[in-house]
C-alpha positions, 0 to 999 in steps of 0.5 A: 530535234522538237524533243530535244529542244524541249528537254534542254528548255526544260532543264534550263528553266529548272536551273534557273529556278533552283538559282532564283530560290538558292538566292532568296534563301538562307545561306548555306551554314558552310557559307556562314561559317566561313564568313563569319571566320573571314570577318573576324580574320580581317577585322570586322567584328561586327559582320562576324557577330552576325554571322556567327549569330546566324549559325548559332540561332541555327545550329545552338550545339555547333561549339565551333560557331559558338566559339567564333561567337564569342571571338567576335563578341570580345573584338566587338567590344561585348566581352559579357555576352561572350561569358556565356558562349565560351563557358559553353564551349568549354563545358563541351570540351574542358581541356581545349586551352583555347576555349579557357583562354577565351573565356578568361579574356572575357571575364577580364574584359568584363571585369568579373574579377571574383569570377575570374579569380575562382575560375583559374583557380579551380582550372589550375587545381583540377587540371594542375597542368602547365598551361593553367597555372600560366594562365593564373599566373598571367592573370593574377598579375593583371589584376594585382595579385603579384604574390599569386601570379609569382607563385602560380608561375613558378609552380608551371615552371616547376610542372613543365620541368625546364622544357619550355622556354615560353615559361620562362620568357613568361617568368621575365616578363613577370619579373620585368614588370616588377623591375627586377633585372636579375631575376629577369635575365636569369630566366631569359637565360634559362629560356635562351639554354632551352631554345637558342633559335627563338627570333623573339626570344633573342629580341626579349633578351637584347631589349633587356641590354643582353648579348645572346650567345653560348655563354649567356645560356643557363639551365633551368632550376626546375631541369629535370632530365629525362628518364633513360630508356 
């Protein structure tokens, strides 16, 4: 029983030790992770910041930190220190629409405008996929370039063939801003002829003085059907 005694004593006092060293050590990067992403989801920028920085000083090449990093750094009001962390996530992996969208926030918070300006461009003409031109589009008209956004727009519109109704509720807002009514309606119906059951989509369309309901439905002019089978 002496023996026994003892082992357990023993086992005891080792777990103790392990408890006491777990405490006054580095938290686990896991742990960190979580942390950092819990902070930013509850509106504490400047706790996500640590913790994303934490994980980064320790492991520089985890993107995912890099880019909760960077999150952080825009809601915290830092958005140039963010410039460097998100080019560098999207160097990684350059087609994550996220990690461009990002960036682009960045850049325009920072008012970087000739940066941002060439790097939508560029993204738009090596990838020339829908989601880029929107992003152009979207964020040349913030900056003023009305022309460019229209243009970039209408060019996702054309790319996207009449598939996607958040591309043409883009197009109304563009054309709302302008005060252009009836371009502005005329493309909430093409959005509408696309997906009927969008709660926000029926909400723009009667914001904008419009009934929702068959007849107000009309196909895209970028519609292309598909290809039979």
């Amino acid at each position: 029983m002496a023996g026994v005694a003892k082992k357990f004593g023993s086992v005891a006092l080792m777990a103790g030790v392990l408890l006491l060293t777990s405490c006054g050590g580095q938290r686990p990067l896991h742990v960190v992770l979580k942390d950092g992403n819990h902070a930013l989801r509850t509106g504490d920028p400047t706790a996500a910041v640590a913790d994303f920085g934490e994980y980064v000083e320790r492991k520089p090449d985890y993107i995912e930190a890099r880019y909760g990093l960077g999150r952080a750094l825009i809601a915290a009001g830092r958005p140039r220190e963010a410039v460097e962390h998100l080019i560098f996530v999207l160097d990684v992996d350059p087609l994550n629409d996220a990690y461009a969208d990002s960036l682009a926030e960045a850049m325009y918070a920072s008012n970087e405008r000739d940066a941002l300006t060439a790097f939508l461009a560029r993204y738009a003409s090596e990838r020339g996929r829908v989601t880029d031109f929107t992003r152009q589009g979207v964020y040349a008209q913030k900056l003023g370039n009305l022309d460019e956004a229209q243009q970039a727009l209408r060019t996702a519109a054309k790319l996207d063939q009449g598939r996607t109704a958040r591309v043409q509720r883009t197009l109304a807002n563009f054309y709302g801003s302008l005060g252009d009514r009836e371009r502005q309606v005329e493309r909430l119906r093409m959005a509408y002829w696309i997906n009927a059951t969008d709660d926000g989509l029926v909400e723009q369309i009667r914001a904008a003085g419009e009934v929702p309901g068959p007849t107000f439905a009309k196909q895209p002019t970028e519609w292309v059907a598909p290809a039979p089978r």
